[in-house]
LOFI-94688 format. One line per 5 residues: number of its first residue (from 0); their letters; for each residue x, y, z of C-alpha. Coordinates in Angstrom, 1 decimal. Example, Ala and Ser with C-alpha at 12.3 -4.5 7.8 and 13.67 -1.06 7.14 Angstrom:
2
0> as> 12.3 -4.5 7.8 ~ 13.7 -1.1 7.1
END
This chain:
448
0> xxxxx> 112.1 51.6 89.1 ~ 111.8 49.0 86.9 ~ 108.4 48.5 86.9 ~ 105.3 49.1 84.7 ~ 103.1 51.8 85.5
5> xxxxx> 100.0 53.7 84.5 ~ 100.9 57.0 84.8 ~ 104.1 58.8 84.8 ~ 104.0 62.1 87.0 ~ 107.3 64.1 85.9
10> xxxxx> 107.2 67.4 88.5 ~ 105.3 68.1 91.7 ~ 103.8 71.5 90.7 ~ 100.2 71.8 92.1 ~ 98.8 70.3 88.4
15> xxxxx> 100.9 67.7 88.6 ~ 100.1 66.8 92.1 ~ 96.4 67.1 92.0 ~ 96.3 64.7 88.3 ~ 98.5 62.1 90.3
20> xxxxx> 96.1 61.8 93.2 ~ 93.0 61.8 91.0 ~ 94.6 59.4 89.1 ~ 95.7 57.3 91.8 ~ 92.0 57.5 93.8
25> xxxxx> 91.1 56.0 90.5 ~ 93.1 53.1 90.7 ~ 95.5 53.3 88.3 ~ 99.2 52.6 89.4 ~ 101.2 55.8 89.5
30> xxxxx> 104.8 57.0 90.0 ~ 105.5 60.4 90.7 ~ 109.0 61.5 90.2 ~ 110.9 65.1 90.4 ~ 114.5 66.0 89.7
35> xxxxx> 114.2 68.6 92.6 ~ 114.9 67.4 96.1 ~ 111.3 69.7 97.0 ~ 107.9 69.5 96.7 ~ 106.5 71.7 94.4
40> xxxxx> 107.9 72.8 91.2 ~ 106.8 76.4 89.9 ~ 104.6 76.8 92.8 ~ 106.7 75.7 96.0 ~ 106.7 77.9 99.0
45> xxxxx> 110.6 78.7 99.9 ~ 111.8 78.2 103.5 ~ 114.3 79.2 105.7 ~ 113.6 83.0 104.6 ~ 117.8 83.0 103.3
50> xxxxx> 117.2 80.5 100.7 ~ 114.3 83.2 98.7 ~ 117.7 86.0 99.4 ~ 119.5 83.0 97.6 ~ 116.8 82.3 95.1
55> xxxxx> 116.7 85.2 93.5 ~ 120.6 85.6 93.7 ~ 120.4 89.0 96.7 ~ 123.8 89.5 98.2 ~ 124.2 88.9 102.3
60> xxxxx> 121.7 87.7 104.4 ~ 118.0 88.9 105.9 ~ 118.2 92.1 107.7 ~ 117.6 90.9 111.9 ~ 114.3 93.0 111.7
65> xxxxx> 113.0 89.8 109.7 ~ 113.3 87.6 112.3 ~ 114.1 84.0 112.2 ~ 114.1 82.5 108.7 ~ 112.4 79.7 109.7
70> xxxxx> 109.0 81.6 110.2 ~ 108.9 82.0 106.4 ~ 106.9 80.5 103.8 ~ 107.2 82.3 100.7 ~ 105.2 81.8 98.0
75> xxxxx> 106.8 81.6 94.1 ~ 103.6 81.7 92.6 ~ 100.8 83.1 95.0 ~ 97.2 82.2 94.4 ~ 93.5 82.2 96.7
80> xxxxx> 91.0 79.2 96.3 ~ 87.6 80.8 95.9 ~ 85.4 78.9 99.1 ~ 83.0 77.5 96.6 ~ 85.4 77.1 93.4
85> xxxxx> 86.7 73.8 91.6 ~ 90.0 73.5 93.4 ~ 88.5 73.4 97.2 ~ 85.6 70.5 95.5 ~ 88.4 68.8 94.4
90> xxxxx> 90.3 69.0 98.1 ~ 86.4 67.9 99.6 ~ 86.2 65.3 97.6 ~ 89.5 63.7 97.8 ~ 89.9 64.3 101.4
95> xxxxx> 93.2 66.2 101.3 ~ 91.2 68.8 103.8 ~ 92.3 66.6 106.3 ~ 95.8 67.3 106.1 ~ 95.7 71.1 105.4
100> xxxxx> 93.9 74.1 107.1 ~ 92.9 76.9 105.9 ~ 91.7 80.9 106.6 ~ 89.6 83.1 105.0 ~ 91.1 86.2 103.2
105> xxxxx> 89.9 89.2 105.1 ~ 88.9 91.6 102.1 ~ 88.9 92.2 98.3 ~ 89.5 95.4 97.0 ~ 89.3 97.1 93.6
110> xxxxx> 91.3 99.9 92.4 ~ 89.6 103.0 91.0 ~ 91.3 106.0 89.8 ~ 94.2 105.9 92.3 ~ 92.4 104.7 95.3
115> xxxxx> 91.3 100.8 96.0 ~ 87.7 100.6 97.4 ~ 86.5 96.9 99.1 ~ 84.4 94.8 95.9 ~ 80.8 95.1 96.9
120> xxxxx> 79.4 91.6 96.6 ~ 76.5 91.9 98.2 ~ 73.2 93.9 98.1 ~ 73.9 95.7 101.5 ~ 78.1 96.2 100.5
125> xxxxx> 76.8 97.5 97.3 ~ 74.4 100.6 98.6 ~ 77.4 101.5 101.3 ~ 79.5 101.7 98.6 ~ 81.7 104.2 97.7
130> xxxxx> 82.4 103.4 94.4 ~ 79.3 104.3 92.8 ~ 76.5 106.8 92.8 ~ 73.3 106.3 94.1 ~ 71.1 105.3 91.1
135> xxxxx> 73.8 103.3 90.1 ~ 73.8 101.6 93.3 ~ 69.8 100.8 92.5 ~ 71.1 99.9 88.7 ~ 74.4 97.4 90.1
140> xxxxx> 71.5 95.7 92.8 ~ 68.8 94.8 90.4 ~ 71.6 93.4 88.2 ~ 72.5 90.9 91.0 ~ 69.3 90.1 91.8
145> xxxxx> 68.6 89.2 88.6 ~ 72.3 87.5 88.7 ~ 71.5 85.3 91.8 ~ 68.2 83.8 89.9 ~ 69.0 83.1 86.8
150> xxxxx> 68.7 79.6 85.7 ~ 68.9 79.3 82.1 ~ 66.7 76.1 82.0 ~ 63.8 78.7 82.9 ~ 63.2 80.8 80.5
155> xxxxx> 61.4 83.4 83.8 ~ 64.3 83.9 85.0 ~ 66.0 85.1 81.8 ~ 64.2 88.3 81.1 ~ 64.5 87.8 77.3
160> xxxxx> 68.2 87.1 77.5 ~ 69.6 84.1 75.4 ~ 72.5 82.6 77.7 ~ 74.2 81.0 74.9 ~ 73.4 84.1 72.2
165> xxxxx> 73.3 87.7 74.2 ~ 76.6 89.2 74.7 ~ 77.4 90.2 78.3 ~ 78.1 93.5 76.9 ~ 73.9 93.7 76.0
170> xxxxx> 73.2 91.9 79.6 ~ 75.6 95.4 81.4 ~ 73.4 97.3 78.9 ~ 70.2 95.9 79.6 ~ 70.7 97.2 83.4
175> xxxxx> 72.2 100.9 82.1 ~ 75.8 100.1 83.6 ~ 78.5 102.5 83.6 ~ 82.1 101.9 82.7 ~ 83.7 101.9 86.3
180> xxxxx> 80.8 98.9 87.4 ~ 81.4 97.0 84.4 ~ 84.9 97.4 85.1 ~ 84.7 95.7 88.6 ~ 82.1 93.8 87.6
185> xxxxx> 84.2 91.8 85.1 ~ 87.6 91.6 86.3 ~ 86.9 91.6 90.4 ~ 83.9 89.6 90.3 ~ 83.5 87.6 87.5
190> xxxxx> 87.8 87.6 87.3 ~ 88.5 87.9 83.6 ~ 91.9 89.5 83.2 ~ 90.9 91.2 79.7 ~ 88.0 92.6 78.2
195> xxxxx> 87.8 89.7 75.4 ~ 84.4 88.2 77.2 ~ 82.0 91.2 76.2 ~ 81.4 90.2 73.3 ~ 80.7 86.5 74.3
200> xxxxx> 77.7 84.8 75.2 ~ 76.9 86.0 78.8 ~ 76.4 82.6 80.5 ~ 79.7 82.1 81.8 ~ 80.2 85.2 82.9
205> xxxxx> 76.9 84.7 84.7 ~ 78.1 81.5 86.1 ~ 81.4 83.5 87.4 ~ 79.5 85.7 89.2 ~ 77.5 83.7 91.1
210> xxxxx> 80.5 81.4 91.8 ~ 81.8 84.0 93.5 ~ 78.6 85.5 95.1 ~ 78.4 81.5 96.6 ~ 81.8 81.8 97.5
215> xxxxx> 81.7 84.8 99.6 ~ 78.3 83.7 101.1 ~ 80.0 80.7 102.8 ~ 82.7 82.9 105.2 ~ 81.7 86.6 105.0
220> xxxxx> 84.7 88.3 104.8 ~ 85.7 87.9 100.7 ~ 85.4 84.5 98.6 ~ 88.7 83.2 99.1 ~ 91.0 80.8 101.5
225> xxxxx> 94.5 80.6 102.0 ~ 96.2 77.6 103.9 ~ 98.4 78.1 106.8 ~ 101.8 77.4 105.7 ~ 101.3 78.6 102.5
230> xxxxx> 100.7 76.8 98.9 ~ 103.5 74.5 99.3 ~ 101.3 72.3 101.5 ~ 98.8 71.6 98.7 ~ 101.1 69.4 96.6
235> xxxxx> 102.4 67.5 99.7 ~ 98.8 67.0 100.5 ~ 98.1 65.3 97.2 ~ 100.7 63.7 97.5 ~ 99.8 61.9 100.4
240> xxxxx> 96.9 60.7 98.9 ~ 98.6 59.3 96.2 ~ 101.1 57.4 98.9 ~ 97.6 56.2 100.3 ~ 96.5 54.9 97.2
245> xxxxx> 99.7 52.8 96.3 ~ 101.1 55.8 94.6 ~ 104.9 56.0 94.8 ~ 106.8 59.1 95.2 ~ 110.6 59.8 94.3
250> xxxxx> 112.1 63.5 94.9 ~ 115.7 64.0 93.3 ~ 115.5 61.5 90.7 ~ 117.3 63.2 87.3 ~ 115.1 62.4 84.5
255> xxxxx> 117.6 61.6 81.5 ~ 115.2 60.8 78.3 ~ 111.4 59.9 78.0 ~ 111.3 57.3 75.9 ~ 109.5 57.1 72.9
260> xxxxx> 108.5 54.2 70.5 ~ 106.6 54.9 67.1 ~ 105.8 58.1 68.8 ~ 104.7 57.0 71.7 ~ 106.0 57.4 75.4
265> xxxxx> 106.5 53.9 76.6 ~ 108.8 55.2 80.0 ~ 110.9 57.4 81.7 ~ 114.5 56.8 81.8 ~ 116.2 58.0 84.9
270> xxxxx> 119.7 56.7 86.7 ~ 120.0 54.6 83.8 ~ 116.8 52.9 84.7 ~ 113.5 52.8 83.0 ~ 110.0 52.8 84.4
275> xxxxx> 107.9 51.7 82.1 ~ 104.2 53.9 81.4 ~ 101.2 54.1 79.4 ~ 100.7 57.6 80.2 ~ 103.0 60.4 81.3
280> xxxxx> 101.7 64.0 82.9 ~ 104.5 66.4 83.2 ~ 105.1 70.6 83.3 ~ 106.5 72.0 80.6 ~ 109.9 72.6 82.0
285> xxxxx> 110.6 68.5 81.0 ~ 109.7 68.6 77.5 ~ 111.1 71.9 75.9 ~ 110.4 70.4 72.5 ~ 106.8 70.2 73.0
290> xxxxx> 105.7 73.5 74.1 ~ 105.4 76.9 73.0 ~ 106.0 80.5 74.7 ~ 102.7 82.2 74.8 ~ 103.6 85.2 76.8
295> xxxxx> 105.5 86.3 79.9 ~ 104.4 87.1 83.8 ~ 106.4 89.5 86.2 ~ 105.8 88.4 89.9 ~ 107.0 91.0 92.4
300> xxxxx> 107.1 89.5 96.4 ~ 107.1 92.5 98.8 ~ 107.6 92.1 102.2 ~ 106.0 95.0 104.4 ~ 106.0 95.6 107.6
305> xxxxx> 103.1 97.0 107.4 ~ 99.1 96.0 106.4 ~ 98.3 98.2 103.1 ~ 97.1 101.1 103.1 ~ 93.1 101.7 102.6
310> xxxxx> 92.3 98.1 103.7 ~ 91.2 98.6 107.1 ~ 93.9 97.0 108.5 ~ 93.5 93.5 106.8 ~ 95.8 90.7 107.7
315> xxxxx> 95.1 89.4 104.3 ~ 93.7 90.8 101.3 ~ 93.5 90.4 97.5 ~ 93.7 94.1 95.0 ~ 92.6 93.4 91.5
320> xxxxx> 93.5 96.7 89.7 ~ 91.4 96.6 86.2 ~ 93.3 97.0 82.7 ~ 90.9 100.1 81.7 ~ 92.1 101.7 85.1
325> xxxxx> 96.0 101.7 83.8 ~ 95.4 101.4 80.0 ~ 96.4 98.2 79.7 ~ 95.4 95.1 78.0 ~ 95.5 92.8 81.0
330> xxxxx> 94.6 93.2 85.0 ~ 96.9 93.8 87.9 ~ 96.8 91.6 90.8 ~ 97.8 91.9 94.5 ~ 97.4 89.3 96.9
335> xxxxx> 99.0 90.1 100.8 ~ 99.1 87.1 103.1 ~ 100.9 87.7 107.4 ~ 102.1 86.1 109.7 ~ 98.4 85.2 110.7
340> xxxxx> 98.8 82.3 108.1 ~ 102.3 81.1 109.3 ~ 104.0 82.5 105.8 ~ 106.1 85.5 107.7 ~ 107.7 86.5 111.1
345> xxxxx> 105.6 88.2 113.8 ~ 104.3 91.3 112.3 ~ 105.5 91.3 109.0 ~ 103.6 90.9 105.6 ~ 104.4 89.4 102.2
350> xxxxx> 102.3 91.4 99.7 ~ 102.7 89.9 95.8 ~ 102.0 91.4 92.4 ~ 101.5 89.7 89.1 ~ 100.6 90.7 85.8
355> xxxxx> 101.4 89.7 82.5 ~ 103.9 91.5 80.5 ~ 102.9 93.6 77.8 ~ 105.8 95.7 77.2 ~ 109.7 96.0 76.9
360> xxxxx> 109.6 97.5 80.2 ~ 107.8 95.1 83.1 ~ 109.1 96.9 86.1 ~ 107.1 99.7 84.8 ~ 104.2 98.1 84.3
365> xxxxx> 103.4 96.5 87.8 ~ 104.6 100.0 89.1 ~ 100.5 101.1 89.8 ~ 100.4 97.9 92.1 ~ 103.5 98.7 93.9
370> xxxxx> 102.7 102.3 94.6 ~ 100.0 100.9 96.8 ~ 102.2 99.0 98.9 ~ 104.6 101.3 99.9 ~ 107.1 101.5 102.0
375> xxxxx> 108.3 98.6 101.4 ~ 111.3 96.8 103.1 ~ 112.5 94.1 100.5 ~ 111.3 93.1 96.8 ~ 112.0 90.0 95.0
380> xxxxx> 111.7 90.3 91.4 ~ 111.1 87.3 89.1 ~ 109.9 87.2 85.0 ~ 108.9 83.9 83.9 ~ 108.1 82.5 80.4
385> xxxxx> 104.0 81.7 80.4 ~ 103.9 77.9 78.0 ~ 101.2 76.0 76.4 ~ 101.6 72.2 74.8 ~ 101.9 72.3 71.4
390> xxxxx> 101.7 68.4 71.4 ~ 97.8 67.9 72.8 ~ 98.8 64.0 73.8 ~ 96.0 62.0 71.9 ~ 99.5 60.2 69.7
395> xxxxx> 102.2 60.2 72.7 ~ 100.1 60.2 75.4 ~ 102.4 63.0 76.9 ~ 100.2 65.5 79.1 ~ 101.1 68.3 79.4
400> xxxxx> 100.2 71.6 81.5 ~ 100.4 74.9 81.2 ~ 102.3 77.6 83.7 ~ 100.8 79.3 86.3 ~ 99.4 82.5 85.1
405> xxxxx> 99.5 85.6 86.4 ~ 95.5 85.6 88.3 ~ 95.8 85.0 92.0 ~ 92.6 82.5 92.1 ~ 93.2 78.7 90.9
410> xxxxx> 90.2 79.0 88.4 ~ 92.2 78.5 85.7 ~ 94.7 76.3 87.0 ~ 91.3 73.8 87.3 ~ 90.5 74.2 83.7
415> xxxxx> 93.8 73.0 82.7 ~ 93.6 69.9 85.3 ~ 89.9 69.3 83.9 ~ 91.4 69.4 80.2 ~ 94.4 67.1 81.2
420> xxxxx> 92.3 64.8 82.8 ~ 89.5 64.5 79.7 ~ 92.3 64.0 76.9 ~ 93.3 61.3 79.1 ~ 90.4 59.4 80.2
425> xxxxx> 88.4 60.8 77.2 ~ 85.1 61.8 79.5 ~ 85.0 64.8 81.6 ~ 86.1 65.1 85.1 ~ 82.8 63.9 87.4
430> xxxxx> 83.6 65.1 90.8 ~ 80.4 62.7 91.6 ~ 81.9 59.6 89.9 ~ 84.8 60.5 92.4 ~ 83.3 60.9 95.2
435> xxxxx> 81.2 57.1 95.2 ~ 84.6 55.5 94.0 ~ 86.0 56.8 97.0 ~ 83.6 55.6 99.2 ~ 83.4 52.1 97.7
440> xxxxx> 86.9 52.0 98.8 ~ 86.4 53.4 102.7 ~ 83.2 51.2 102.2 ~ 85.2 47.9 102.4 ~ 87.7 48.7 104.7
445> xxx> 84.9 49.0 107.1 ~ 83.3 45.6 106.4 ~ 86.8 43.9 106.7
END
């Protein structure tokens, strides 16, 4: 312990994990400590199936029907990687693919008054389509056409569209869309859980699309992967790339004060020890003083015995149900994983919903989502407090991230890595710059 580090990793929450071994892969010494004796924070996966009945404080034990406890791998805070999307980059690039695999969530869906219907996402998806009429249909394919070339560094491509002054809601115009496209469009495709970016320059909602138009061109079936085992084996990944890199890990260490000097951090005090730091990255739940509540998300985990309804069957699946569709401000999200991904006992299904809360009533609110998963055998319900950083690090060099929102894609748990990582390092995150410093290293270990 008493050493002098780099970096200070307080928490092993997917954030904090990925920063460490970015961190470490660029050389800088790291310790990574928790006061939880398991990997992952916010966002572990809980196994033997008794301790989620414990968890969330349910009398007796799993009914027999479940099967053994040991088959379970339930996620706290579920969430897809999109095939083509920032988080599976930064797995590529700093090799933690080799420790994980993954599958490819069979179907996305979109919920229209009532009824879900599967996202069309690509020319021929969107003429069988059910979800719209047939000029529509002719409307929605020129718009990805003209989607799938754009490139706003030639001006051919634009059509008279500005990508850093036209609104998206002039682009949806431009190509005569009607509300129920634009709804799917946005929240499904693009994945914006409000309305706010209509009235924003359309280039990164541009962008989104085509991220996930790449995405689902890679696998077929829908844009996103999963790993076998669930989430919990991303952080343990990271972390052993971090071990590989000198990192040191330490699970179960109480952390008793950071220590500050002229309002700086200059360590971490734990077991009346102190290791020493330049830097520390840590989740809000270690530094109460230095965060503020910005809203709260209601997760409910379902576990079915049964695929859902209107999906063809799908092992796997993600539901985005649309804010317009339930008069609400913000979207509604299901994502369903089975025992084809080693989270659940033979035959069984582990369907979650998320949404932000928007009212005195939550239950209510993610009722839509749970009507569409019905019957189901057992629910866990959890509300958590959503924080941001109030202190932005440049002074104490504290880091700090956010909590997992309520989106089932890690889109915007990247962002926050990418922001964490430039007010630390002052330059943006270069997956390239990565990717040679990594090779420099393999590249001497084969000359030795």
């Amino acid at each position: 312990m008493n050493e002098e580090y780099d970096v200070i990793v307080l928490g092993t929450g997917l954030t904090e994990c990925i920063l460490s071994g970015i961190m470490s892969v660029n050389g800088k010494k790291v310790l990574h400590m928790d006061r939880n004796s398991y990997y992952g924070g916010e966002s572990a996966s809980i196994t033997p199936l008794e301790d989620l009945y414990k968890r969330f404080n349910l009398p007796g034990t799993p009914p027999e029907s479940m099967g053994r406890g040991r088959d379970w791998n339930v996620d706290l805070i579920p969430k897809f990687l999109m095939a083509n999307g920032q988080l599976v980059k930064m797995l590529l690039y700093t090799e933690v693919t080799r420790y994980l695999d993954f599958k490819v969530i069979e179907g996305s869906f979109v919920y229209k008054g009532g009824k879900i219907y599967k996202v069309p996402s690509t020319e021929a998806e969107a003429l069988a389509s059910s979800l719209m009429g047939l000029f529509e249909k002719r409307r929605f394919r020129k718009f990805l056409v003209y989607v799938a070339n754009f490139d706003e560094n030639d001006s051919r491509t634009l059509e008279g569209v500005d990508p850093k002054k036209t609104t998206m809601r002039d682009v949806y115009k431009k190509f005569d869309l009607g509300q129920d496209v634009i709804d799917f469009t946005g929240h499904a495709l693009a994945l914006y859980r409000t309305d706010d970016y209509l009235d924003q320059p359309c280039q990164e909602t541009i962008n989104r699309i085509k991220l996930y138009s790449e995405s689902l061109a890679r696998y077929g079936k829908s844009p996103y992967l999963y790993p076998l085992y669930g989430l919990g084996e991303l952080p343990q990944g990271f972390a052993r790339l971090s071990a590989i890199y000198g990192g040191t890990y330490m699970l179960n260490k109480p952390i008793e004060e950071i220590v500050i000097e002229n309002g700086k951090v200059v360590g971490v005090k734990s077991e009346g020890e102190v290791a020493r730091c330049k830097q520390l990255i840590c989740d809000p739940s270690y530094v109460s003083d230095r965060v503020t509540k910005v809203g709260q998300v209601i997760r409910v985990i379902c576990i079915l015995s049964h695929p859902i309804k209107n999906t063809n069957d799908a092992n796997s699946c993600q539901i985005i149900i649309p804010q317009n569709q339930v008069n609400r401000k913000s979207d509604i999200y299901v994502c369903m994983i089975s025992s084809a991904h080693n989270v659940a006992a033979q035959g069984k299904y582990i369907a979650i919903a998320s949404t932000t809360v928007e009212t005195a009533d939550p239950e209510k609110e993610i009722k839509p989502a749970l009507d569409l998963l019905e019957p189901i055998e057992q629910k866990f319900v959890s509300i958590s407090d959503l924080f941001a950083p109030t202190d932005l690090g440049t002074e104490s060099q504290i880091f700090i991230s956010r909590t997992y929102d309520a989106t089932t894609h890690f889109e915007t748990t990247c962002d926050d890595i990418k922001d964490i990582y430039k007010r630390m390092m002052g330059s943006e995150f270069d997956f390239e710059e990565m990717k040679r410093k990594k090779n420099d290293i393999y590249g001497e270990e084969e000359q030795q």
